[in-house]
RODO-2510 file (C-alpha; in nm, 4 decimals, decimal comma):
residues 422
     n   res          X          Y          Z
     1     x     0,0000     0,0000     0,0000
     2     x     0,1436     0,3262    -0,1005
     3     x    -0,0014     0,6475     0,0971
     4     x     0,1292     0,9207    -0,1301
     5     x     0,3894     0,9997    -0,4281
     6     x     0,6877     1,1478    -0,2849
     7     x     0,7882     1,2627    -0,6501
     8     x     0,4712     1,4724    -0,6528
     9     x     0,5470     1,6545    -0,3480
    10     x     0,8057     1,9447    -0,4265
    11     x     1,0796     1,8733    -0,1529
    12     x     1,0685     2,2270    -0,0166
    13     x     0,7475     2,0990     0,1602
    14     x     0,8708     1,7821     0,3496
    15     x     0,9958     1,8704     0,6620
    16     x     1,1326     1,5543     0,9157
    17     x     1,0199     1,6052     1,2813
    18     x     1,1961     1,3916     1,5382
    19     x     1,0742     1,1894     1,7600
    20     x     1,3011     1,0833     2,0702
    21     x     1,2222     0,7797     2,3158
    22     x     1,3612     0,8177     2,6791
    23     x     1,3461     0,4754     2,7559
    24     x     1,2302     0,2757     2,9672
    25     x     1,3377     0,1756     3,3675
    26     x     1,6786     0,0951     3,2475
    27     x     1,7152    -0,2107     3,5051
    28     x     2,0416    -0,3587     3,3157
    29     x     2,2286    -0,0732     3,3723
    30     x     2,1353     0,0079     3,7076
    31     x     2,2416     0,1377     3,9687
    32     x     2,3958     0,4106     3,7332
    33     x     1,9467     0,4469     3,6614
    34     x     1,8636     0,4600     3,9829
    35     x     1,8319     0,8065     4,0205
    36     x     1,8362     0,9160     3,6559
    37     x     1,6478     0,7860     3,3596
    38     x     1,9144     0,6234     3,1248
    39     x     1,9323     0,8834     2,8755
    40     x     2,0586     1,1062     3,1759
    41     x     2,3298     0,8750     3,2444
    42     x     2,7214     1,0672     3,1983
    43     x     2,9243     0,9288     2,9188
    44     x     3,2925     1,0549     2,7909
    45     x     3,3037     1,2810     3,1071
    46     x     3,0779     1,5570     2,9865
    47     x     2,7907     1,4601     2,8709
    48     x     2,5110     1,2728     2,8816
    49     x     2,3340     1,0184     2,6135
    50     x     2,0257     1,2094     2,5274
    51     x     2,3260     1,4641     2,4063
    52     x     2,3839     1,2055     2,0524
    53     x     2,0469     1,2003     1,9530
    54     x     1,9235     1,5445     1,9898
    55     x     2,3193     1,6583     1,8532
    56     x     2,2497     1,4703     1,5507
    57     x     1,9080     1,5943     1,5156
    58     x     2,0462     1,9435     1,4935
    59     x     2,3894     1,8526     1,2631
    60     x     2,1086     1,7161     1,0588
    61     x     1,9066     2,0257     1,0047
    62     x     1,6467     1,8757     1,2511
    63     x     1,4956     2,1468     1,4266
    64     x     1,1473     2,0171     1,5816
    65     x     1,2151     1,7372     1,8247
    66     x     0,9897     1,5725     2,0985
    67     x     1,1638     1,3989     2,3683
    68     x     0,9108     1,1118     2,5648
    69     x     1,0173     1,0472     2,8821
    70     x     0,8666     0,8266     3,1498
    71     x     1,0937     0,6749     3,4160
    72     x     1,3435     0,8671     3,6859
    73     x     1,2739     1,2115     3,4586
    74     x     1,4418     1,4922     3,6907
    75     x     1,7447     1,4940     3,5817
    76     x     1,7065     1,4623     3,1924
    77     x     1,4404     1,7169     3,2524
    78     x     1,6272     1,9674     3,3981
    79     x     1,9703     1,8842     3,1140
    80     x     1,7559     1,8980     2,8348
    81     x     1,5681     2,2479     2,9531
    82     x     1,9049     2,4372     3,0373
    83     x     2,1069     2,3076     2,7040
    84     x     1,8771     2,3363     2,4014
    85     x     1,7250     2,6431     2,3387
    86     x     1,6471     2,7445     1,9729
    87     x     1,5802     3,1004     1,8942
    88     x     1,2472     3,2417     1,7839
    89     x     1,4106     3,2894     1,4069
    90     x     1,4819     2,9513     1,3623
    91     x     1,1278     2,7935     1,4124
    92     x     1,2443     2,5282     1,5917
    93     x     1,1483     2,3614     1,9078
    94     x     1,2376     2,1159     2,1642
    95     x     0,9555     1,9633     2,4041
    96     x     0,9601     1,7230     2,6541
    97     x     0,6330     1,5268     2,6759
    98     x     0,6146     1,3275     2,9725
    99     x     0,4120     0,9991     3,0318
   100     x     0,0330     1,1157     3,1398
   101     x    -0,2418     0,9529     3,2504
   102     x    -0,5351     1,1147     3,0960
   103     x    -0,9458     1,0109     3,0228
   104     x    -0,8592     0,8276     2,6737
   105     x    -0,5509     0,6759     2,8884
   106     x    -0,5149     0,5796     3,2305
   107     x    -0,1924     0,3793     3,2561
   108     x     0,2171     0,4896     3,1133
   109     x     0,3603     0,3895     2,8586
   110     x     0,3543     0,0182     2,7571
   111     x     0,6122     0,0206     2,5131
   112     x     0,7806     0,2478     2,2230
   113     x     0,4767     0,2419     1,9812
   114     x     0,2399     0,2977     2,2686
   115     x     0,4347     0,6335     2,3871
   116     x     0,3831     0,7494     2,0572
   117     x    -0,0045     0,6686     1,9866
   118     x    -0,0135     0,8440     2,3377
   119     x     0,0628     1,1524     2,2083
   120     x    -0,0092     1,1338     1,8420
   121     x    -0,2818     1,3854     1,8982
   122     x    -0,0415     1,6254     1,9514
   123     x     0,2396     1,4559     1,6619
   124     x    -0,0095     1,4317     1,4183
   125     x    -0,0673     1,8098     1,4570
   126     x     0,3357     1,9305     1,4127
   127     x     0,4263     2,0903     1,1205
   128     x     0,5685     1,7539     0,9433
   129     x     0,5400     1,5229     0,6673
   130     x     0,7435     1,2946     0,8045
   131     x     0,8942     1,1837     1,1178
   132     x     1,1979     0,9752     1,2581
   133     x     1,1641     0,8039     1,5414
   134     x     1,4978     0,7856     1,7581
   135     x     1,6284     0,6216     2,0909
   136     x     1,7760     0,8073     2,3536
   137     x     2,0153     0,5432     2,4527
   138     x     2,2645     0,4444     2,1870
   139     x     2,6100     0,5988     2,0640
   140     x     2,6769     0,7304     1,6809
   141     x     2,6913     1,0149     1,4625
   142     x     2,4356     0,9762     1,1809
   143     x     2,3621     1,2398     0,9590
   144     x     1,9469     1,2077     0,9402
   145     x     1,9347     1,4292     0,5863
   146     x     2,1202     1,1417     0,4304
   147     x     1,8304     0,8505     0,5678
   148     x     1,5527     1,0954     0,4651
   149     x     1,6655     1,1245     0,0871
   150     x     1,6974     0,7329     0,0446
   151     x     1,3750     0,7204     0,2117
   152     x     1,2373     0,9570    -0,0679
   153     x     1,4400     0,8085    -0,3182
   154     x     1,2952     0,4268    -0,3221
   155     x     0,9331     0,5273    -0,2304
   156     x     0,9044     0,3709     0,0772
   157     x     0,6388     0,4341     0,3681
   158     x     0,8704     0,2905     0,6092
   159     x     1,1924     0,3293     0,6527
   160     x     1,4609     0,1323     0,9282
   161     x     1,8211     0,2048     0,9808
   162     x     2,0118    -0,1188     1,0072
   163     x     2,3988    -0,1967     1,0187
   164     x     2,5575    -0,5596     0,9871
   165     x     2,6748    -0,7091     1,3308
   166     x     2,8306    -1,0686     1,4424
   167     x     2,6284    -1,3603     1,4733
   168     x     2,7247    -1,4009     1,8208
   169     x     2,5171    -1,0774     1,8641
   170     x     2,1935    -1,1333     1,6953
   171     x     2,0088    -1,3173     1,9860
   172     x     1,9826    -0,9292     2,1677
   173     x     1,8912    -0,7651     1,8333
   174     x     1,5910    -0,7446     1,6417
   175     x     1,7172    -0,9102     1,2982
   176     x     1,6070    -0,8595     0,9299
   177     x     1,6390    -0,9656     0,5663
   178     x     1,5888    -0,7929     0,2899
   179     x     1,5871    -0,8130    -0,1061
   180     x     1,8222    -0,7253    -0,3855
   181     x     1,6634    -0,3699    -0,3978
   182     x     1,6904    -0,3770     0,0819
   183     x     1,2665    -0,3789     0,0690
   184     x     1,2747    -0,5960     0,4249
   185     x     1,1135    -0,9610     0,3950
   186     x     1,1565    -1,0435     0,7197
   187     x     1,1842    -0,9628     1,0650
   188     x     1,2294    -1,1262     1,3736
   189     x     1,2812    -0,9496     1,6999
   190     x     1,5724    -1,0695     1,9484
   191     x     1,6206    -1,4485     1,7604
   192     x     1,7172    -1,7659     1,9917
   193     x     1,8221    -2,0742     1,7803
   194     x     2,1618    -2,0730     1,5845
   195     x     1,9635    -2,2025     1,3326
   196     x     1,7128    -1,9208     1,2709
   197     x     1,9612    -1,6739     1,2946
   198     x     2,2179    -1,8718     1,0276
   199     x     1,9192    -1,8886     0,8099
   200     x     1,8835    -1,4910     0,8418
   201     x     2,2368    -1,4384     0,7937
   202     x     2,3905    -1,2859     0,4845
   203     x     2,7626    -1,2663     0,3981
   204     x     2,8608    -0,8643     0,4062
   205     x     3,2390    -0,8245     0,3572
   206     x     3,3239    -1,1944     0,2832
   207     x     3,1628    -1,2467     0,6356
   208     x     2,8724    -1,3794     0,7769
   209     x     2,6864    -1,1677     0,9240
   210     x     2,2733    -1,0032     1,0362
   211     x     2,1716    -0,7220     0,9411
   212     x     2,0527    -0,5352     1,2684
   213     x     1,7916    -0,2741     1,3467
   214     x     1,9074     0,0435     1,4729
   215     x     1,5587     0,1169     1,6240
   216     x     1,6023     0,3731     1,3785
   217     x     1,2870     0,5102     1,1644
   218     x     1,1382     0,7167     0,9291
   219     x     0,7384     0,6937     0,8484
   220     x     0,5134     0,9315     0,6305
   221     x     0,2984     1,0509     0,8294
   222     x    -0,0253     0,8748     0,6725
   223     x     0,1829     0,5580     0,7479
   224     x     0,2326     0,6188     1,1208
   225     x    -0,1111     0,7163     1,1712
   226     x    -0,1980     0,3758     0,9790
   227     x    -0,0080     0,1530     1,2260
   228     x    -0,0685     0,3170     1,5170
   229     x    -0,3716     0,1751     1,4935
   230     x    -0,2447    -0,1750     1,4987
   231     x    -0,2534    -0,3713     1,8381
   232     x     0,0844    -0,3393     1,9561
   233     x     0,3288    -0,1823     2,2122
   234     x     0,6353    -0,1860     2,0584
   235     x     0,7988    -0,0692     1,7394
   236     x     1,0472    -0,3808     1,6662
   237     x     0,8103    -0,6176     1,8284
   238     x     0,4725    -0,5403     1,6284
   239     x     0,5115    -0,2643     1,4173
   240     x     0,7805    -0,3244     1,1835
   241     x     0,6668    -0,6535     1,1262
   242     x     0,2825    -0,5421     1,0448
   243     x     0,4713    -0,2520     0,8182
   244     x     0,6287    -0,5024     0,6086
   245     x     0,3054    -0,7190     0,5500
   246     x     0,1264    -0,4011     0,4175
   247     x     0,3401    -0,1191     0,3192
   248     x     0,6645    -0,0304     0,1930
   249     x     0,9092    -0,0938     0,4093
   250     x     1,2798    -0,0784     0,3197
   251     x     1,6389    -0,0549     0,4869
   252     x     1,8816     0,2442     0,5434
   253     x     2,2309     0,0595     0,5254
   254     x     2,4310     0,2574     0,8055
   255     x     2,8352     0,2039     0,7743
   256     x     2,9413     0,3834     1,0627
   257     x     3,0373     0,2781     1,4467
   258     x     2,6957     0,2344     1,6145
   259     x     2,6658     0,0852     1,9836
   260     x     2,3551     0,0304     2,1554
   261     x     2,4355     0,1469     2,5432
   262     x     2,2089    -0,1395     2,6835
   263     x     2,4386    -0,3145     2,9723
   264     x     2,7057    -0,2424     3,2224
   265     x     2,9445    -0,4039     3,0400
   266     x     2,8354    -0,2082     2,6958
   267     x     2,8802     0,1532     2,8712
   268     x     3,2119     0,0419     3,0187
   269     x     3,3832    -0,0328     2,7354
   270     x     3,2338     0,1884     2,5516
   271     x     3,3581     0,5056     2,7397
   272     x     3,6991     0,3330     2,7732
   273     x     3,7175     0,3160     2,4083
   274     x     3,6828     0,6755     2,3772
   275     x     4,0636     0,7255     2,5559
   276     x     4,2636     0,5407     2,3107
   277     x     4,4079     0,6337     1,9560
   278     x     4,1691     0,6481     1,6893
   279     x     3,8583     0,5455     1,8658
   280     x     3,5655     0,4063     1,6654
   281     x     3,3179     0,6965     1,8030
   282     x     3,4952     1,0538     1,9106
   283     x     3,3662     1,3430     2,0439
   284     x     3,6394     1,5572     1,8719
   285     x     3,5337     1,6821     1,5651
   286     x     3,4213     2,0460     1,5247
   287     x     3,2133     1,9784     1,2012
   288     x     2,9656     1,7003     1,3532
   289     x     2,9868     1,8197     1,7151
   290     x     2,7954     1,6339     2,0058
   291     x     2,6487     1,9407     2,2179
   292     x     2,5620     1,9657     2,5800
   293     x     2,5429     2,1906     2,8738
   294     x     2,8289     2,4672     2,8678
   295     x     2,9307     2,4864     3,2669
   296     x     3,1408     2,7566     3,2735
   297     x     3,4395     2,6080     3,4535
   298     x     3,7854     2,6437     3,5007
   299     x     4,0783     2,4401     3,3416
   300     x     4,1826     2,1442     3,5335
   301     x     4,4839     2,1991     3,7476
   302     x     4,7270     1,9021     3,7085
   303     x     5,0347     1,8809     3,9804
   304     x     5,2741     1,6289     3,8859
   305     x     5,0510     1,3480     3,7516
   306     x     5,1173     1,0954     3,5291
   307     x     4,8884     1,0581     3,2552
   308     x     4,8174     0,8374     3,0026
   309     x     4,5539     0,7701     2,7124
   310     x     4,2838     0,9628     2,9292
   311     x     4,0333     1,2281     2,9077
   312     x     4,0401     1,4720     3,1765
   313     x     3,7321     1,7015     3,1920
   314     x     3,7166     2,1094     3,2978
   315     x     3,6991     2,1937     3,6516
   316     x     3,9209     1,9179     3,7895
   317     x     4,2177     1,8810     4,0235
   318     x     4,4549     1,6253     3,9914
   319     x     4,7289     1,6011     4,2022
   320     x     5,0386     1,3554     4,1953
   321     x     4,8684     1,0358     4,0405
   322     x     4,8997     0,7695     3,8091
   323     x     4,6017     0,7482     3,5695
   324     x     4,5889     0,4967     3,2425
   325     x     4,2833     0,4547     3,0340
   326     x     4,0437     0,6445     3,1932
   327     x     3,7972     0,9341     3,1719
   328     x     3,7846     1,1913     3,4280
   329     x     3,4468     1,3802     3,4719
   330     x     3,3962     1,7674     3,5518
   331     x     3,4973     1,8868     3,9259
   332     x     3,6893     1,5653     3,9996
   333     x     3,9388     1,5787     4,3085
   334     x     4,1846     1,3132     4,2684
   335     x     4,4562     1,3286     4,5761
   336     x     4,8139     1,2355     4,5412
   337     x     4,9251     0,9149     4,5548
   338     x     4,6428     0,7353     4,3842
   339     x     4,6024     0,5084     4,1043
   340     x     4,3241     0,5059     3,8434
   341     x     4,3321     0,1956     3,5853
   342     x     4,0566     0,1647     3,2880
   343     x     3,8573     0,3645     3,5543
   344     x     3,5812     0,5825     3,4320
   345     x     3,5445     0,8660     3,7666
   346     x     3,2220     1,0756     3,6349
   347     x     3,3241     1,3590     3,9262
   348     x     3,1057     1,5694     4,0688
   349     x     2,7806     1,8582     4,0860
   350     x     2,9263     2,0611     4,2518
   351     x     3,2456     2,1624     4,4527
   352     x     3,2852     2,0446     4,8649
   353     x     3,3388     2,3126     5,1039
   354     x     3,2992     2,1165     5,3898
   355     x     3,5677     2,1177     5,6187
   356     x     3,4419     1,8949     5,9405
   357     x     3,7303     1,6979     6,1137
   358     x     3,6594     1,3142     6,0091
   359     x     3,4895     1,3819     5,6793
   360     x     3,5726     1,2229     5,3438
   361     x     3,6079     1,4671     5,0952
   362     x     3,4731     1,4564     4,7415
   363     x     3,6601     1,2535     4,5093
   364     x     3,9287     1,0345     4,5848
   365     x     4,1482     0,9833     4,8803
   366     x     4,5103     0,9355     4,9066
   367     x     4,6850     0,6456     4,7753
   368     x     4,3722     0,4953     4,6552
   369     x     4,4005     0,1851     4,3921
   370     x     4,1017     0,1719     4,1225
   371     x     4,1095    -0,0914     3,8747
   372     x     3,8210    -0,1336     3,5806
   373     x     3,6009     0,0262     3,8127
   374     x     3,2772     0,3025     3,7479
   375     x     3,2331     0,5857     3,9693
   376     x     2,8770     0,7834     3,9718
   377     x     2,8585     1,1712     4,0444
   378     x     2,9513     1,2950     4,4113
   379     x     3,1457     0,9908     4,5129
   380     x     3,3778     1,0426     4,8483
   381     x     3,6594     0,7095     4,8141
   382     x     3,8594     0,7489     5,1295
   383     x     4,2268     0,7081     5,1668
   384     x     4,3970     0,3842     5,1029
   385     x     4,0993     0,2211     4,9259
   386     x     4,1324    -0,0657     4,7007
   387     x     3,8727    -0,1379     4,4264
   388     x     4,0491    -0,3862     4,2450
   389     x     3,8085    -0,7118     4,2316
   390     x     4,0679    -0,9095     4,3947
   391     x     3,8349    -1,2236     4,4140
   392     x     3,7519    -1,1399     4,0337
   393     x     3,3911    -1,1072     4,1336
   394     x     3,1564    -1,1267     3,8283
   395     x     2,8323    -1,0310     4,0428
   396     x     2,8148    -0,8786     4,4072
   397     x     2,5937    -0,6428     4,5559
   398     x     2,6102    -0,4288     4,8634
   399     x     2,5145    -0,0856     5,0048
   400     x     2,7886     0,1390     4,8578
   401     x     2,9465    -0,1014     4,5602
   402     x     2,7931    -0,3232     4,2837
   403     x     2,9822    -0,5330     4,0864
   404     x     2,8265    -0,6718     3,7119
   405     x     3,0027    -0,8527     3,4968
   406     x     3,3427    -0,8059     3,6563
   407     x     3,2850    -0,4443     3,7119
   408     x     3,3068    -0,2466     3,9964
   409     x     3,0164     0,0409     3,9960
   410     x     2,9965     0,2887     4,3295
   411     x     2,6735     0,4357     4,3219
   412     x     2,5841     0,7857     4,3127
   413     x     2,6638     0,9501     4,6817
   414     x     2,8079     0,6933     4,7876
   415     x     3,0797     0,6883     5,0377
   416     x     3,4191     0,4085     5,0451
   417     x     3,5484     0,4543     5,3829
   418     x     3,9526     0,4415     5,4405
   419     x     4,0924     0,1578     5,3968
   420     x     3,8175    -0,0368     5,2254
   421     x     3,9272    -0,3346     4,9795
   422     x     3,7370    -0,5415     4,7632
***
């Protein structure tokens, strides 16, 4: 079923509004979402994830963006608010709609597709012929200009943004095939038998591989309100697949680094990556920036530390350490004497001014050892800590330190008394 003839429809009259998810409770990478929603949560020192989508909205000439938001919303309410700010020239705007009960609908959001059709009064009514429907979890640049004119180029109703990944990844990703000309056959949403997902596999590069959905799309508007219709929560789950039964669905082939920030273990080596040479994804490049709050802050003072493939963020003081492979966030105190190793310290809110005999300070003590280790916002590590895993630990749990899969996480606020070890 086609809705209506791009080719009729001058091109000065399509305009792409954005639609951005916020997620949902974010359990997997928890506790870093227990006080934020996962959007919210830091990554490469300075920002935050909602900061990719909405930067490549605007590096894409995207100007009218919702952001849905549900779970833990303070924070990426209150980032959002203070960074993006169009002018009244411009004609752009960014809202954030927040789940609602109201008389058509008395519970939250259900899934993806359900936030939407729970607000599609309100979408249906932007000034847009189309719209593409992001996440506000995953890391990549993508320049949205270049999805909307294949979109307009092969006709389709529905477009999804997909990228080639491993087999050994396909089980946690909805999967699809498609055609000589990428119109999408098939679909099947987080696959479970080797077999199934060898028989969806395709060789790309003289290697087998499955071509993954970004969670990625772009739908004419007649085509949204169509599906939304459907019975259905969720986007990859019973959208996509009731799009390619009745309308025109094709794939955006995307060749750049894409990661979808779903897990502990995902995050962590993702920001990690970011420190060495010629990382995959980079926030350094003035012609595709990633934008976020500007702080105001002061250079980071440095006294005698060694340094090494790490990212040190404004408004920090460093004083005679040892830190490797690491990211450093904004207003981090690191004392002398300690060691940071593949350590991602997110820093702090604000600077301490207290004083009181006994207290641990902000930051880190001295002579502290941290080893593959996360550290939330307004952390006080005492002196002679070690947070090394020394059992190697894949899971443990206790009031002030997590460890998942091998890593060590201190919560938000938490405090690491002097000479703790684990």
């Amino acid at each position: 079923m086609k809705y209506e003839s791009e080719a009729l429809v001058k091109k000065s009259q399509l305009r792409l509004g954005a639609i951005i998810l916020g997620g949902g409770r974010g359990e997997r990478l928890s506790p870093l979402t227990s006080y934020r929603a996962k959007p919210a949560v830091h990554i490469g020192g300075k920002y935050r994830l909602i900061d990719v989508p909405i930067s490549n909205c605007i590096n894409s000439g995207i100007n009218l963006i919702h952001v849905l938001t549900q779970f833990n919303t303070t924070s990426l309410h209150r980032h959002i608010s203070r960074t993006y700010k169009f002018d009244i020239y411009s004609g752009g705007d960014i809202e954030i709609l927040a789940a609602q009960q109201t008389t058509k609908n008395k519970d939250w959001f259900q899934g993806t597709a359900d936030a939407v059709r729970s607000y599609w009064d309100r979408f249906e009514q932007m000034n847009a012929s189309h719209y593409i429907i992001l996440a506000g979890d995953h890391l990549y640049k993508m320049d949205y200009s270049e999805f909307f004119d294949r979109h307009l180029e092969t006709g389709a109703d529905v477009s999804v943004a997909v990228r080639p990944m491993p087999l050994s990844t396909a089980s946690e990703l909805g999967v699809l095939k498609v055609d000589k000309n990428d119109s999408i056959v098939r679909f099947v949403e987080k696959p479970q038998t080797d077999e199934l997902i060898h028989d969806l596999a395709d060789e790309v590069d003289g290697e087998e591989k499955v071509l993954a959905s970004m969670g990625i799309y772009i739908f004419n508007k007649a085509a949204l309100t169509e599906v939304l219709k459907i019975k259905g929560d969720d986007f990859g789950k019973n959208i996509i697949p009731h799009s390619i039964k009745t309308l025109k669905t094709t794939a955006f082939r995307f060749k750049g680094y894409w990661e979808d920030i779903g897990t502990i273990r995902t995050f962590f080596d993702s920001n990690i990556a970011l420190t060495q040479e010629n990382p995959h994804f980079t926030f350094y490049n003035e012609g595709n920036p990633i934008y976020t709050r500007q702080r105001f802050l002061p250079g980071s003072e440095i006294r005698g530390a060694r340094i090494d493939h790490t990212i040190i963020s404004e408004g920090c003081k460093i004083g005679n350490a040892r830190i490797k492979d690491s990211i450093i966030g904004i207003r981090s105190i690191i004392d002398d004497g300690v060691e940071l190793d593949r350590t991602y310290f997110m820093g702090a809110d604000y600077y301490d001014e207290s004083d009181e005999p006994g207290d641990i300070p902000m930051g880190v003590g001295k002579n502290s050892i941290l080893k593959n280790v996360i550290v939330d916002k307004n952390v006080r590590i005492g002196r002679n800590v070690k947070l090394i895993n020394k059992d190697e630990l894949s899971e443990f749990q206790s009031e002030n330190i997590t460890i998942k899969d091998g890593i060590i996480i201190v919560p938000k606020n938490a405090i690491v008394p002097d000479n703790y070890e684990i």
